[in-house]
PAMIZA-67121 format. One line per field, with one value per residue: residue number from 0; residue in three letters; x, y, z of N, C-alpha, C in turn. Coordinates in steps of 0.2 Angstrom, whole numbers. Example, Ala and Ser with C-alpha at 12.3 -4.5 7.8 and 13.67 -1.06 7.14 Angstrom:
<recs>
n	[0|1]
res	[ALA|SER]
n_east	[66|64]
n_north	[-28|-11]
n_up	[39|35]
ca_east	[62|68]
ca_north	[-22|-5]
ca_up	[39|36]
c_east	[66|64]
c_north	[-16|0]
c_up	[39|39]
</recs>
This chain:
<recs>
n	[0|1|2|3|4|5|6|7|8|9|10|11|12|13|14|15|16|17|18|19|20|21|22|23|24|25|26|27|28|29|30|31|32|33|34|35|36|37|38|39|40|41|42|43|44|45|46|47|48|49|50|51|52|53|54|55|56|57|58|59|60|61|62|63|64|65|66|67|68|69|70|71|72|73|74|75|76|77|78|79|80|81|82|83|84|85|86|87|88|89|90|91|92|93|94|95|96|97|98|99|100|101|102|103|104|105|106|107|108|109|110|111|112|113|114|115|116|117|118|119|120|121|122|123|124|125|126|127|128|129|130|131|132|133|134|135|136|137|138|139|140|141|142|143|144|145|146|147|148|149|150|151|152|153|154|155|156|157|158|159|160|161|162|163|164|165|166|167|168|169|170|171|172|173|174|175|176|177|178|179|180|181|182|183|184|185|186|187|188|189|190|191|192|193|194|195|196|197|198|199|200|201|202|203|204|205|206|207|208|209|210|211|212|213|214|215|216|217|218|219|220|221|222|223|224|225|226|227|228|229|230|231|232|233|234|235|236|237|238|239|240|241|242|243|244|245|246|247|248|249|250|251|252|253|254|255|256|257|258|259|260|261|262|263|264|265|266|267|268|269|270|271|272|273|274|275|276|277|278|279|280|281|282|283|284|285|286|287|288|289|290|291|292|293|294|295|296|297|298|299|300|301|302|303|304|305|306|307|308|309|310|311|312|313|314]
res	[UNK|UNK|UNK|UNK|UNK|UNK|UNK|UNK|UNK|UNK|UNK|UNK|UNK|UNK|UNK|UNK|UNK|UNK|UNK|UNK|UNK|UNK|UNK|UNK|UNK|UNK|UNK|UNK|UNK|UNK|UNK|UNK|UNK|UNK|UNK|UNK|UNK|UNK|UNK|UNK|UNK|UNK|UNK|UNK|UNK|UNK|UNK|UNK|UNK|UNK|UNK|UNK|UNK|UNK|UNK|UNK|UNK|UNK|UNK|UNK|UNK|UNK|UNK|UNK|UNK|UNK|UNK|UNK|UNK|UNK|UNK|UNK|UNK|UNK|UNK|UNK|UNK|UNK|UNK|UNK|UNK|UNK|UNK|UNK|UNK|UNK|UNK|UNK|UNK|UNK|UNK|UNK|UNK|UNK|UNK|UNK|UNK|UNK|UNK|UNK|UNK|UNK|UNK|UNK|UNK|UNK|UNK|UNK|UNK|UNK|UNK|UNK|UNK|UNK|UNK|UNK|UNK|UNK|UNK|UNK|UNK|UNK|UNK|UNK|UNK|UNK|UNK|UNK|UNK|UNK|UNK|UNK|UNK|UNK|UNK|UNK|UNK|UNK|UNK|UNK|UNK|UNK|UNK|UNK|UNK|UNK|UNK|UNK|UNK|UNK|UNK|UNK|UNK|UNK|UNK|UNK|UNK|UNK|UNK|UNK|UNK|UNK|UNK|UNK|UNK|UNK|UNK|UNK|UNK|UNK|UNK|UNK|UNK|UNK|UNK|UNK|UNK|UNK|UNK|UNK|UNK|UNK|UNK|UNK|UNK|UNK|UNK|UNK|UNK|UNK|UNK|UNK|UNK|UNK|UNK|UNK|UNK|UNK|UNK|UNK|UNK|UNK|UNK|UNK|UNK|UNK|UNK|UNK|UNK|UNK|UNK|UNK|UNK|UNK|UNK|UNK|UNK|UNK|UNK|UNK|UNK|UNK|UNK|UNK|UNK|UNK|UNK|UNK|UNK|UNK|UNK|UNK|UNK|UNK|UNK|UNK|UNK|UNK|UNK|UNK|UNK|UNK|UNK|UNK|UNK|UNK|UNK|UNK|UNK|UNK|UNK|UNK|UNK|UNK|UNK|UNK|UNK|UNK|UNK|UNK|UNK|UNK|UNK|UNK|UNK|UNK|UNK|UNK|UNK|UNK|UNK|UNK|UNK|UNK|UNK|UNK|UNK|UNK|UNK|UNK|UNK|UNK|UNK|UNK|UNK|UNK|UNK|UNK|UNK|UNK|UNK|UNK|UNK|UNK|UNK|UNK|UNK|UNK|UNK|UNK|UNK|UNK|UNK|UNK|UNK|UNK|UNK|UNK|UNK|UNK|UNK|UNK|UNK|UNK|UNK]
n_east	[1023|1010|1011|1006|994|987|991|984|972|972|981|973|962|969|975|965|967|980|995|1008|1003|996|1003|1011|999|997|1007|1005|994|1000|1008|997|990|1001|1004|989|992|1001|1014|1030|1031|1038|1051|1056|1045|1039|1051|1049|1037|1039|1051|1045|1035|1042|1051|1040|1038|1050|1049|1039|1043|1057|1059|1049|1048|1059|1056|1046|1048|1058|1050|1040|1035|1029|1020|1012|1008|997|988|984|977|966|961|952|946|939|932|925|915|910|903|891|888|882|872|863|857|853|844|836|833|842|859|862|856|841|826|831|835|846|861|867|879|872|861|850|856|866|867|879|894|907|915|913|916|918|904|900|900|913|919|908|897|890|872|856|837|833|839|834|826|809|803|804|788|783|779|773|773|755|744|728|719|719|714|716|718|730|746|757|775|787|803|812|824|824|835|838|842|837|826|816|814|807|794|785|779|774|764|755|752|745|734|729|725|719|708|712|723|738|746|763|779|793|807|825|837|853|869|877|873|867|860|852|847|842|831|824|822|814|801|796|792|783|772|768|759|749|751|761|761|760|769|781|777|782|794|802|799|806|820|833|837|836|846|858|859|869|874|865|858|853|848|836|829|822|818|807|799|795|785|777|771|765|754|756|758|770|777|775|780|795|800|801|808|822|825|827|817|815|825|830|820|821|833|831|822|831|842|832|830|841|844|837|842|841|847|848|841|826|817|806|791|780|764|774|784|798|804|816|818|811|804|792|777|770|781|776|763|763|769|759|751|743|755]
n_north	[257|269|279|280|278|287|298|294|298|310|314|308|317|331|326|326|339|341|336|332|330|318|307|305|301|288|282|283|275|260|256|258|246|238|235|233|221|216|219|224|242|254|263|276|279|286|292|302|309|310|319|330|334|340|348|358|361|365|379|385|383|378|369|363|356|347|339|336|327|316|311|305|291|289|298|299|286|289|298|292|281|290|297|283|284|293|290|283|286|295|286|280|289|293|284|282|294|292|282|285|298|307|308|305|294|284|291|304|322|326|336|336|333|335|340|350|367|375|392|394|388|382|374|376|365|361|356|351|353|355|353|360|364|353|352|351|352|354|364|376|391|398|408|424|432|443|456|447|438|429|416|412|406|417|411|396|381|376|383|388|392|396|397|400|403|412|408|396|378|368|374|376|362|359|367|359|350|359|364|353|352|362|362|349|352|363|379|374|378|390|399|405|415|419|427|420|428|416|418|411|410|415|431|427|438|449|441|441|454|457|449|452|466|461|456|469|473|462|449|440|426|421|427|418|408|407|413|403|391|398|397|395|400|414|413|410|421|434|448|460|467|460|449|458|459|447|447|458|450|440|447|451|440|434|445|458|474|482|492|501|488|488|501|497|487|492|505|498|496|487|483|484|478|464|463|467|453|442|444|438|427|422|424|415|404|397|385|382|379|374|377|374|378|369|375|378|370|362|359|351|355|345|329|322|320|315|321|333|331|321|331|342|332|331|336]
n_up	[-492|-495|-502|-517|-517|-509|-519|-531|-532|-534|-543|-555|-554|-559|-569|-579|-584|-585|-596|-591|-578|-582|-584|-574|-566|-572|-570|-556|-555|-560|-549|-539|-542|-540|-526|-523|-527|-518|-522|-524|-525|-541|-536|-539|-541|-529|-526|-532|-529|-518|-518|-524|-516|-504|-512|-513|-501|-496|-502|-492|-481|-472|-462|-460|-471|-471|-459|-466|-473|-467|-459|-468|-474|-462|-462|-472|-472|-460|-468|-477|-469|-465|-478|-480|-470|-471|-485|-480|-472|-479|-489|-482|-474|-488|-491|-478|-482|-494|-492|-480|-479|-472|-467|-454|-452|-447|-439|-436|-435|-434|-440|-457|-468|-482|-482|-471|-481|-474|-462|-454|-446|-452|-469|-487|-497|-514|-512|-503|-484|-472|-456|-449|-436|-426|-424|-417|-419|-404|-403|-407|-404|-399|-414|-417|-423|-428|-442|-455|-471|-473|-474|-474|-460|-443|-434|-434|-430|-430|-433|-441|-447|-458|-462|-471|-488|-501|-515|-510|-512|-506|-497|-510|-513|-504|-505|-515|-504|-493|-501|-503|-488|-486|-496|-493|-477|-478|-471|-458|-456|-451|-460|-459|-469|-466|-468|-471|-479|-485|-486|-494|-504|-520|-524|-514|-502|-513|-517|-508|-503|-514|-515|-502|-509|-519|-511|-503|-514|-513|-517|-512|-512|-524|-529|-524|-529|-543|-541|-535|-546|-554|-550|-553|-565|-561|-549|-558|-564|-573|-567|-557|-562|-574|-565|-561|-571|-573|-560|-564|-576|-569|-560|-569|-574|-561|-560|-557|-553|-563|-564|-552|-545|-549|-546|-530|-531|-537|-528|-515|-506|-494|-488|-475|-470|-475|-466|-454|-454|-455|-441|-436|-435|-435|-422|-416|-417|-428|-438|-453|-469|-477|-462|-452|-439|-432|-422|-412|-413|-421|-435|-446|-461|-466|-475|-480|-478|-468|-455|-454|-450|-439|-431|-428|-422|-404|-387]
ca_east	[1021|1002|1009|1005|987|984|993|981|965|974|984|968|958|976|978|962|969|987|997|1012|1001|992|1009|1010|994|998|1013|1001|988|1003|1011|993|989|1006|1002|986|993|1006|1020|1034|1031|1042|1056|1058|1040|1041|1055|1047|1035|1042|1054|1041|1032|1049|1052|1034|1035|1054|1048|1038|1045|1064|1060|1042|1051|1065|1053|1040|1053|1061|1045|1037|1033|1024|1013|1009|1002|991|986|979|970|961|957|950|941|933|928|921|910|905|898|890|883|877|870|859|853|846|839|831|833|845|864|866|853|834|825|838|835|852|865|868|882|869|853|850|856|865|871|883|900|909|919|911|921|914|895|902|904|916|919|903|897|882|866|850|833|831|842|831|823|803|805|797|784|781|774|776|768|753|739|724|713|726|712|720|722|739|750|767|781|792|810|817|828|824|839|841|837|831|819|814|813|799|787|778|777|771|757|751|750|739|727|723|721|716|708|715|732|737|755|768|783|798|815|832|842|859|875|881|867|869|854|847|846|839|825|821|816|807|794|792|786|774|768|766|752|745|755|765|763|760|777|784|778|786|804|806|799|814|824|839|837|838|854|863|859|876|874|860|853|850|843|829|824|819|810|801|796|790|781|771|768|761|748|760|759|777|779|775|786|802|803|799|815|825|827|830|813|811|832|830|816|822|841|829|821|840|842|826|829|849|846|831|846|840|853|848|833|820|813|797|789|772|762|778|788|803|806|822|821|806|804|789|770|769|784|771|758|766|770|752|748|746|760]
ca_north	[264|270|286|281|277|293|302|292|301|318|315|306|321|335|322|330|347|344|332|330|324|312|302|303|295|282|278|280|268|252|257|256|242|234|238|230|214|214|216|233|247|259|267|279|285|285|297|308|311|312|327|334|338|344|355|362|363|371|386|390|382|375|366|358|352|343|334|329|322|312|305|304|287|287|305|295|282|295|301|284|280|295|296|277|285|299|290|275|290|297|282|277|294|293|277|285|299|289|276|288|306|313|305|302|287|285|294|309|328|331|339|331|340|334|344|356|371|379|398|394|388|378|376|371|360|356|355|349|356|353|357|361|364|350|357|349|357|356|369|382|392|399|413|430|432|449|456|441|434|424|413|407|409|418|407|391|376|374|387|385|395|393|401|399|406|409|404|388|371|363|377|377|357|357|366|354|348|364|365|349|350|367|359|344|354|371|382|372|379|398|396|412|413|422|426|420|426|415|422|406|405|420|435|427|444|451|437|441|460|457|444|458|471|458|458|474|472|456|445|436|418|421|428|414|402|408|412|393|390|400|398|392|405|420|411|411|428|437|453|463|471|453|450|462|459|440|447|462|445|437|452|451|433|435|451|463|484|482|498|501|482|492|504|495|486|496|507|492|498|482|480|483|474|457|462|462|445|438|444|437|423|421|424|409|399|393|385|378|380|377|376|375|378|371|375|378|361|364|353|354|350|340|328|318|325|313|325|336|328|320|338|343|329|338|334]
ca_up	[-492|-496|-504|-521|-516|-510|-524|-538|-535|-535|-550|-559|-555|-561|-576|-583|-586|-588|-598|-586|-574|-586|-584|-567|-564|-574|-565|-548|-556|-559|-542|-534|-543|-537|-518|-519|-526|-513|-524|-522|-530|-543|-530|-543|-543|-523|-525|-536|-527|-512|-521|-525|-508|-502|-514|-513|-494|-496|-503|-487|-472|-471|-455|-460|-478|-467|-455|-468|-479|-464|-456|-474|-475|-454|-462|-479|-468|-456|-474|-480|-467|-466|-483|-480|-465|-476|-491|-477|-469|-485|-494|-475|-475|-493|-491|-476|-484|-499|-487|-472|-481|-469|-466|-450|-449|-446|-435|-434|-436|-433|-446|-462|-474|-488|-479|-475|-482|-468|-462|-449|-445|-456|-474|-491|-504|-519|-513|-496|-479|-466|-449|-447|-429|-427|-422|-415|-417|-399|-398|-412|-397|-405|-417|-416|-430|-433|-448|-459|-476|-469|-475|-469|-454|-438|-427|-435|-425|-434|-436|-446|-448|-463|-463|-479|-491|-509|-517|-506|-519|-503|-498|-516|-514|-499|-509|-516|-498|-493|-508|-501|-484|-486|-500|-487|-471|-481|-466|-452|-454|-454|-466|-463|-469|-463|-473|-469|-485|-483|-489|-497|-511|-524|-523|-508|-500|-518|-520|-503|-505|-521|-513|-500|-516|-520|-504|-503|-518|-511|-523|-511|-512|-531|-532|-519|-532|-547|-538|-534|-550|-558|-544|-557|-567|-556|-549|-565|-569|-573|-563|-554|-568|-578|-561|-560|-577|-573|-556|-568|-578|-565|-556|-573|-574|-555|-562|-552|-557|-565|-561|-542|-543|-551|-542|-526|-532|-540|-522|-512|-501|-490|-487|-468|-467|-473|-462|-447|-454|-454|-437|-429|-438|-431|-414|-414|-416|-435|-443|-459|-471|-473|-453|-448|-433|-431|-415|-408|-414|-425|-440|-450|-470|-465|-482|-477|-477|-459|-453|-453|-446|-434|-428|-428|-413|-397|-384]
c_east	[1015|1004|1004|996|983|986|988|976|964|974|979|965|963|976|971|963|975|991|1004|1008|997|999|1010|1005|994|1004|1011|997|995|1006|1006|992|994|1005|998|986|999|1013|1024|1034|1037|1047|1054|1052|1038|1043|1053|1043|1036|1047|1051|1037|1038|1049|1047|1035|1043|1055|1041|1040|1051|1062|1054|1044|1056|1060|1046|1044|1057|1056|1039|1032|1026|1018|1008|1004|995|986|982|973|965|956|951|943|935|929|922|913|906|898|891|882|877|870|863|854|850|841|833|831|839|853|870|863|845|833|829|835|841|856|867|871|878|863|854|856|859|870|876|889|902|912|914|917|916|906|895|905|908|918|914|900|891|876|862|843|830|835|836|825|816|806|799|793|785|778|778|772|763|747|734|720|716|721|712|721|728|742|758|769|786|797|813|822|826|827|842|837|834|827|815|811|807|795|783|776|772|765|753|750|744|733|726|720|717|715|711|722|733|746|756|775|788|804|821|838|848|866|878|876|869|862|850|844|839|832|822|815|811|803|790|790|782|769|765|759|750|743|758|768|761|766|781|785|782|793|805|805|805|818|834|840|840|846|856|863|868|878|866|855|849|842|837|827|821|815|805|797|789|785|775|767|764|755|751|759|765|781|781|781|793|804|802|807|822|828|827|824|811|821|832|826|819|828|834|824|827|841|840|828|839|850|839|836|847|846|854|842|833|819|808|796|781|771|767|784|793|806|812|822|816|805|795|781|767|771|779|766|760|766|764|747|750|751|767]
c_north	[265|276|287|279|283|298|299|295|311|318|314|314|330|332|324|336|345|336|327|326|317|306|299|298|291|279|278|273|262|256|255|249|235|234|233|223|212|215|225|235|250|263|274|284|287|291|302|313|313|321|331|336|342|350|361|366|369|378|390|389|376|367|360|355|346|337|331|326|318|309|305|298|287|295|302|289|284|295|297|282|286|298|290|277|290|297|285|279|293|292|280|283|295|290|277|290|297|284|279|297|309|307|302|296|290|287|300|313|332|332|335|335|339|337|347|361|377|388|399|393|383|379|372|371|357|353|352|353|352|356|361|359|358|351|350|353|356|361|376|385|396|407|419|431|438|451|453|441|428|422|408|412|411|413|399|386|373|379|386|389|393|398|398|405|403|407|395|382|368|369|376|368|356|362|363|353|352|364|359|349|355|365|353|347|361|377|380|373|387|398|403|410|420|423|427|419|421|417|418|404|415|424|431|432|450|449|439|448|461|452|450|463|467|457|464|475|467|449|441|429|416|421|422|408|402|408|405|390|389|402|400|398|414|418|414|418|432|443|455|464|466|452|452|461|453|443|450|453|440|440|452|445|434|440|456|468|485|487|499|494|486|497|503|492|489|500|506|494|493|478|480|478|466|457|462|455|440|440|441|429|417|419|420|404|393|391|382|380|376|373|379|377|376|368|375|374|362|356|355|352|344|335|324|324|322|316|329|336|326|324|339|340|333|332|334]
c_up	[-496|-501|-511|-522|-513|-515|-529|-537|-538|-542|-554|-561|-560|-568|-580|-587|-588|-591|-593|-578|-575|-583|-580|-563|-568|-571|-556|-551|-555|-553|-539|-534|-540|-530|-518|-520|-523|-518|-525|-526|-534|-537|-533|-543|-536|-522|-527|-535|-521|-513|-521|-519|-505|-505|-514|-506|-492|-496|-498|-480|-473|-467|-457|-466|-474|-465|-459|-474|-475|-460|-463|-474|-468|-459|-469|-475|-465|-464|-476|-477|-466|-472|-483|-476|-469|-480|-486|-476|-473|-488|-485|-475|-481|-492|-486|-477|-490|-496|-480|-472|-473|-468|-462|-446|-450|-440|-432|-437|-437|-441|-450|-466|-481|-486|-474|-478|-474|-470|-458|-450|-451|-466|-481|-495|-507|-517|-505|-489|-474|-462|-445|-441|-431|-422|-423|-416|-410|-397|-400|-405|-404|-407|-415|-424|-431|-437|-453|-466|-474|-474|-473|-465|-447|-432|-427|-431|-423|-435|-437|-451|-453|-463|-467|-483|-498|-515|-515|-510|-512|-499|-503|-513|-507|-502|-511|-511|-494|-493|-505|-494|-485|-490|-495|-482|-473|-472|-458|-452|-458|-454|-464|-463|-468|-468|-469|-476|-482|-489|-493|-504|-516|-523|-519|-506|-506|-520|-515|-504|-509|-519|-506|-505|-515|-513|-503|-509|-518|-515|-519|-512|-521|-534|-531|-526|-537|-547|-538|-539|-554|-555|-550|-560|-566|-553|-552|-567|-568|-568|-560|-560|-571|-571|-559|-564|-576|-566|-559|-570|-574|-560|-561|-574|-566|-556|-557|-559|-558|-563|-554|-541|-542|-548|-533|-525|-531|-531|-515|-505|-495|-487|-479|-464|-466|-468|-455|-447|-451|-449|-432|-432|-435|-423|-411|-413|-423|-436|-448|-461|-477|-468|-452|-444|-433|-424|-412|-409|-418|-429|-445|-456|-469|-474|-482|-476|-468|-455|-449|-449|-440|-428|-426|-421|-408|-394|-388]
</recs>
């Protein structure tokens, strides 16, 4: 029986908090330990747990307690390997993403639960998603620009579209990338970027309209800098209120009119704007950020200044 190899990393991580499961997972450790040197495990601690699923699944389904208490040992099995297969796909995945920045190999754009940053389908656990649909940027159809935050020359031979989101660590984390491609190419690239709060980052929405304020007094990419600056920051703030006090800060640190800022703020004056960003930004088919577009091209989480470049060659 495997059960007690899948009960050890439960109980380990249970055996933090509570002393009754301390016990237990010491009675998984020598059980596992007996397993992997072929020799039979504790009956007793077998039983125990097996009890214990029972009685758990008792108290909601008669019929589903019976049948996993009678095919126990064949679902204990299922169970094992699946962990065996999870942990195999994880390190696999790791192992990609430190070696080729994305986790499901080199040369790949496609989905990676470690990048980007997505708004769509799927469940996060612990810093991970599952069930998440997997998306290609051949699907990300061109986005409509409208009136954006832009810089530059608009008769640019390069023009590159950034959809991000100001809470997102890997938007924050291609800034630098950003900063250097426009200081190499300077004039030959007319930079706007676009807002796609996502709902799974905390005042997305909130960073979003306050970088529209500063736009509106011709602060944008001053502000831009500062928020991902203290991106952490703003996060953590306990409520709204705290909230605003770190944008005021940084409306002053940018040479923002604190005032015109706050009440710019304060009566959420750009709230339909960014929802029709997040609309336009939805129905392109984005599904992660930050996503580029240059000349047309779509980059997803690009890490690489060649990324870039790349893109940039005609064809």
């Amino acid at each position: 029986m495997v059960i007690c190899l899948i009960a050890l990393p439960v109980l380990l991580v249970l055996g933090i908090f509570s002393a009754t499961h301390r016990k237990l997972a010491r009675e998984a450790i020598n059980c596992a330990i007996k397993k992997v040197t072929f020799k039979p495990c504790d009956l007793s601690f077998e039983q125990k747990l097996k009890k214990g699923v029972f009685g758990a699944l008792m108290k909601r389904s008669e019929r589903l307690a019976f049948f996993t208490f009678k095919h126990f040992e064949s679902l204990s099995m299922l169970f094992g390997i699946g962990m065996v297969l999870s942990l195999a796909g994880t390190a696999f995945g790791a192992y990609n993403f430190a070696v080729y920045g994305n986790c499901n190999g080199a040369a790949t754009n496609e989905f990676c639960v470690f990048n980007p940053e997505t708004y769509s389908s799927g469940i996060n656990f612990f810093g991970f998603r599952f069930f998440e649909t997997v998306h290609s940027p051949s699907e990300v159809k061109p986005i409509e620009l409208g009136d954006v935050p832009s810089l530059g020359n608009p008769e640019a031979p390069f023009k590159i579209i950034e959809v991000g989101c100001f809470t997102c660590p890997y938007t924050k984390a291609a800034e630098p990338l950003v900063k250097e491609l426009l200081q190499k190419y300077g004039d030959k690239i007319y930079f706007s970027f676009k807002y796609f709060p996502l709902p799974s980052h905390p005042y997305s929405f909130e960073a979003a309209e306050s970088a529209e304020c500063a736009r509106a007094q011709g602060k944008f990419f001053e502000y831009k800098s500062l928020l991902f600056k203290h991106q952490l920051i703003c996060t953590q703030s306990a409520n709204t209120e705290e909230l605003k006090s770190q944008f005021f800060l940084l409306a002053e640190s940018a040479g923002l009119n604190t005032e015109q800022f706050k009440q710019c703020v304060n009566t959420n004056k750009y709230e339909d704007f960014v929802q029709m960003h997040k609309r336009q930004s939805i129905a392109a088919g984005i599904y992660g950020t930050p996503t580029f577009f240059v000349n047309g091209k779509v980059l997803v989480a690009p890490k690489t200044l060649k990324e870039f470049e790349d893109a940039m060659q005609p064809g």
